[in-house]
C-alpha positions as CSV (number, residue, x, y, z in Angstrom):
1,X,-37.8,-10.9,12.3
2,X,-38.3,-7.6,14.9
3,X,-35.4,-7.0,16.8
4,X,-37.2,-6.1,20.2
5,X,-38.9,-9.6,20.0
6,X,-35.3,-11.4,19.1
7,X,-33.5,-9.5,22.4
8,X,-36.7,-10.2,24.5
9,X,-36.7,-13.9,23.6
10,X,-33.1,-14.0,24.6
11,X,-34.2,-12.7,28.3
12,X,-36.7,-14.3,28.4
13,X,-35.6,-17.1,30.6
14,X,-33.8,-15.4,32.8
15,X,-36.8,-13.4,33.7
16,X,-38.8,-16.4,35.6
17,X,-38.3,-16.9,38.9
18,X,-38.6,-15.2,42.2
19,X,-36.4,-11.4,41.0
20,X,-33.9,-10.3,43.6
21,X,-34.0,-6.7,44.4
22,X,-32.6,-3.5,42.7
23,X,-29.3,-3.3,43.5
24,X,-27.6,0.5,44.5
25,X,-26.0,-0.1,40.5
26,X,-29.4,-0.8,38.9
27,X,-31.2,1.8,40.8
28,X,-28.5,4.5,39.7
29,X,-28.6,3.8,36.6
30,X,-32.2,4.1,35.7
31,X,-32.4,6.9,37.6
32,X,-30.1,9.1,36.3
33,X,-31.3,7.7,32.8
34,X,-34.5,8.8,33.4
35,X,-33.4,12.3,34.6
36,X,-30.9,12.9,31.1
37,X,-34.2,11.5,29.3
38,X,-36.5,14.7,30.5
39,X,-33.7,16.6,30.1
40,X,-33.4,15.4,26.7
41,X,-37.0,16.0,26.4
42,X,-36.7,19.6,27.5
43,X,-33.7,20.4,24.8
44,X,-35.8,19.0,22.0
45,X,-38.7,21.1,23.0
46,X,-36.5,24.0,22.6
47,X,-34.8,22.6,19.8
48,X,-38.3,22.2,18.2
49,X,-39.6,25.7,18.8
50,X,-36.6,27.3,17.0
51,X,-35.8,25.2,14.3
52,X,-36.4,26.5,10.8
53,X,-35.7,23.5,8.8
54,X,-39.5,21.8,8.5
55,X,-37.3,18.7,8.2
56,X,-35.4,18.9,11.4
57,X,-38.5,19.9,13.0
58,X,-40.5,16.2,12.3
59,X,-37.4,14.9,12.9
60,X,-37.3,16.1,16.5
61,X,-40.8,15.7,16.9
62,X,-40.4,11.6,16.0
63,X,-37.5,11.3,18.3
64,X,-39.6,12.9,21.1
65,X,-42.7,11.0,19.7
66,X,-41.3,7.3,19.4
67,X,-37.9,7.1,21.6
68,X,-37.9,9.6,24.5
69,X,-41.7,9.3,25.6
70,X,-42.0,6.0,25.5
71,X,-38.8,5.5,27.0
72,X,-39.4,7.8,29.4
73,X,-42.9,6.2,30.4
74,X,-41.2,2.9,30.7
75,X,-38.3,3.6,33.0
76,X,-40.8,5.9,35.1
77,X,-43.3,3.0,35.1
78,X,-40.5,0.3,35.9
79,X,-39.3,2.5,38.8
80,X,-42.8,3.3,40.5
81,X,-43.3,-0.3,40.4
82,X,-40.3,-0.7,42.4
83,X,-40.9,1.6,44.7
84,X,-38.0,3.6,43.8
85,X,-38.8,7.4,44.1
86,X,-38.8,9.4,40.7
87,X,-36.4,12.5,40.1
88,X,-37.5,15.7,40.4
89,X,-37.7,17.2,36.6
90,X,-38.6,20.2,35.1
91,X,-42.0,21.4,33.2
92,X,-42.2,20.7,29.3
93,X,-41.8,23.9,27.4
94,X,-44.3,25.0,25.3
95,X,-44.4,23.5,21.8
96,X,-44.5,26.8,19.1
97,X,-42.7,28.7,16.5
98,X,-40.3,31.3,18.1
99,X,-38.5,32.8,15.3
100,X,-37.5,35.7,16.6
101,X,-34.9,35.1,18.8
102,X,-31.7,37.1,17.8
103,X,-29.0,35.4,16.1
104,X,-26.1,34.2,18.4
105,X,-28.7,33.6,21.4
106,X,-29.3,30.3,20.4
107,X,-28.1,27.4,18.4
108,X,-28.6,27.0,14.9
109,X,-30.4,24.4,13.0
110,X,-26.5,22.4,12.1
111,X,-25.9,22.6,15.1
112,X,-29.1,21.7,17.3
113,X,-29.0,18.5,14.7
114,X,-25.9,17.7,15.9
115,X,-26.3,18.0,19.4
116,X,-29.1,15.5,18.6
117,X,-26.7,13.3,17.2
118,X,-24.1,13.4,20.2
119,X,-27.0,12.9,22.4
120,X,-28.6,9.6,21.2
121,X,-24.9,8.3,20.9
122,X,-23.9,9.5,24.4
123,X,-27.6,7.7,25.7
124,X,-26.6,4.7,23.6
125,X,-23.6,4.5,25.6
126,X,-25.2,4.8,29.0
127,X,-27.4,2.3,28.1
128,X,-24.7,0.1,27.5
129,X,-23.2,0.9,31.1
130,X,-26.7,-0.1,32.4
131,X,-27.3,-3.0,30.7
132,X,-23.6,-3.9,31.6
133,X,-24.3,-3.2,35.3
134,X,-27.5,-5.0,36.0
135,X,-27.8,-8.2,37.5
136,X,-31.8,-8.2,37.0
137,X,-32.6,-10.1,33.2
138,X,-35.7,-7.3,33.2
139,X,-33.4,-4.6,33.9
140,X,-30.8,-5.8,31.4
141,X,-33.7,-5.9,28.7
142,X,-34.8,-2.4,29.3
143,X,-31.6,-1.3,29.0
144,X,-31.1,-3.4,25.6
145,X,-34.2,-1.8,24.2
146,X,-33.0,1.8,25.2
147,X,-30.1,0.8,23.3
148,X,-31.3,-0.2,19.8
149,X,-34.6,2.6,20.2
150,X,-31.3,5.0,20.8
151,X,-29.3,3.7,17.9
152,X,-32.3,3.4,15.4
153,X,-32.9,7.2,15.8
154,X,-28.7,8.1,15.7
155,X,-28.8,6.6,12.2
156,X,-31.8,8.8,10.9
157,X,-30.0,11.9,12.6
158,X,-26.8,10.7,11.2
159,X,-28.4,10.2,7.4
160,X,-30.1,13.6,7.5
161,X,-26.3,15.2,8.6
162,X,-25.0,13.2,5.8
163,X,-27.4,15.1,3.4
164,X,-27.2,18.3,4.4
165,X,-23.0,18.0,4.7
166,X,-23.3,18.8,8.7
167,X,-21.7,15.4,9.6
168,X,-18.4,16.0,11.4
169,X,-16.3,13.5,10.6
170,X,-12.7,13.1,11.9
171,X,-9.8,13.2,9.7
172,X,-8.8,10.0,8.0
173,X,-5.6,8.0,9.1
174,X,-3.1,7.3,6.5
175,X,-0.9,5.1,8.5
């Protein structure tokens, strides 16, 4: 059973039909989801180039690769087809190896993977407000997809924390 196919049978029917317009909500939403999705983009490329940990760098490169493009590419596509105008974003960085970069200046690789990890969760989140906001079966779906894509990747950031003991966990309540 695939997930994506279980949540897009469960739209499914609500999808037929003449669709109403965006509302100001739905509109909102996907656009400022888009615009923290580049800038997402743009922190991983950074967080890419000065990673040391060849681990953490695939890692990064998969989230990029098969969540943030693609959803990216979707929510662009789904707006242009709206007529909705696109934000204004800024140019990919380079993709390299810049080790040289004096400690202190930037993050390390504990924390970069853990600003990963609050990211997807924070996106997981917003997606929730969006799918909870829409009124449009098509946008709810998009926003259901961004969801599990979102939480899929927070587990595989969360089990590589786990293994290298940079998961921050809260203190434990002895009531």
């Amino acid at each position: 059973m695939n997930l994506f196919e279980v949540i897009h049978d469960a739209f499914q029917p609500f999808m037929d039909g003449e669709k109403r317009p965006l509302n100001v909500m739905e509109v909102s939403n996907l656009w400022f989801f888009l615009l923290g999705t580049e800038t997402s983009l743009r922190s991983e490329e950074i967080h890419y180039n000065l990673s040391e940990d060849p681990e953490l760098k695939q890692l990064l490169m998969d989230i990029r690769e098969t969540v943030h493009i693609p959803i990216r590419n979707e929510i662009r596509e789904f707006l242009i087809k709206e007529g909705i105008p696109l934000p204004q974003t800024t140019p990919e960085k380079p993709i390299g190896d810049f080790p040289n970069i004096p400690e202190g200046a930037a993050l390390n690789d504990e924390e970069r993977a853990n600003l990963m990890s609050y990211n997807l969760a924070s996106g997981v989140m917003y997606a929730a407000r969006g799918l909870s906001e829409s009124i449009r079966a098509d946008v709810g779906l998009l926003f259901s997809k961004i969801m599990i894509k979102k939480t899929m990747a927070g587990l595989t950031v969360k089990d590589y924390l786990n293994r290298h003991e940079w998961l921050r966990v809260p203190p434990y309540y002895k009531g």
